[in-house]
MARDO-947789 format. One record per residue (C-alpha): x negated, y negated, z; residue number from 1. Coordinates in steps of 0.02 Angstrom, whole numbers, plus 50000, padded with zeros to 5 digits. Example, Ala and Ser with C-alpha at 12.3 -4.5 7.8 and 13.67 -1.06 7.14 Angstrom:
# residues 2
PT      x      y      z  dovo
PT  49385  50225  50390     1
PT  49316  50053  50357     2
//
This chain:
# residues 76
PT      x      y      z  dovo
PT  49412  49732  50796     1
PT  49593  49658  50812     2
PT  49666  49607  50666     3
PT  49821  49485  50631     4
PT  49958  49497  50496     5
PT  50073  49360  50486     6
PT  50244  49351  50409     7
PT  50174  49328  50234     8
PT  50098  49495  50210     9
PT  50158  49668  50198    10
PT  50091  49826  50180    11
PT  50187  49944  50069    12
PT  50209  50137  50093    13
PT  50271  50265  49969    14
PT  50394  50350  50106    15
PT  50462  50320  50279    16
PT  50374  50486  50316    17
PT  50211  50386  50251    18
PT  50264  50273  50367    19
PT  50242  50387  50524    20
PT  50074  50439  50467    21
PT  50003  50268  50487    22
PT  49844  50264  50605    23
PT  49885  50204  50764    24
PT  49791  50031  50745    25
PT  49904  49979  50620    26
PT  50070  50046  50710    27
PT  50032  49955  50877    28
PT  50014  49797  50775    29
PT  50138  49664  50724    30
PT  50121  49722  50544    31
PT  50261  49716  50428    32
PT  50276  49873  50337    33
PT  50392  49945  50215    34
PT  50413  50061  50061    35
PT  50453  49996  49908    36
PT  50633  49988  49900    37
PT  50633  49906  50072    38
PT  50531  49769  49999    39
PT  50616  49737  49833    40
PT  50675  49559  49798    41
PT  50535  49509  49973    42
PT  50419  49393  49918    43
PT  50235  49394  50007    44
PT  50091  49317  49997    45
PT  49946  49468  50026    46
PT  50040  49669  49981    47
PT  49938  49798  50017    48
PT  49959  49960  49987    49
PT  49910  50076  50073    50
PT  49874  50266  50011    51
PT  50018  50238  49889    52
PT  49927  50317  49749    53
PT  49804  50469  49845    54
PT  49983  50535  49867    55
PT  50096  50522  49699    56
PT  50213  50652  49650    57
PT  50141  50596  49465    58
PT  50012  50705  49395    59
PT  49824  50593  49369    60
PT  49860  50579  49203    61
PT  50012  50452  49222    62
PT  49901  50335  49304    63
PT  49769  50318  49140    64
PT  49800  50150  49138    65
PT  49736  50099  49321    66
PT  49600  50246  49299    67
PT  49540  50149  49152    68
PT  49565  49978  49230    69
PT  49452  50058  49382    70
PT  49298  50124  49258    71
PT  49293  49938  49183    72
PT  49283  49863  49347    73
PT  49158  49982  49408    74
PT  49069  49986  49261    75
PT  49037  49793  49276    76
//
């Protein structure tokens, strides 16, 4: 199945290297992606992010906040 992004909507990567891992779907698309700093001061209507967490330098335990977020949502 095809799928369209417009010029509204991003999809953020950690790293440019991130960036070349992309499945090929999304890199033969008309996608707009970018890390972060690429992006900053962009505004868009739909971000997604893709894998931007799975592959943080930061150890699990920086993210408690989101993990906890997460277990209330799921818990629901």
């Amino acid at each position: 199945m095809q799928v369209e992004f417009g010029a509204n909507q991003v999809i953020l990567v950690r790293s440019m290297q991130d960036k070349e891992k992309l499945p090929p779907e999304i890199q033969a698309s008309n996608a707009i992606v970018m890390t972060v700093p690429q992006a900053k001061g962009l505004e868009f209507d739909d971000v997604f992010l893709l894998d931007f967490f799975t592959n943080s330098p930061a150890p699990a335990a920086e993210w408690r906040v989101l993990n906890a977020f997460m277990e209330d949502l799921q818990a629901t």
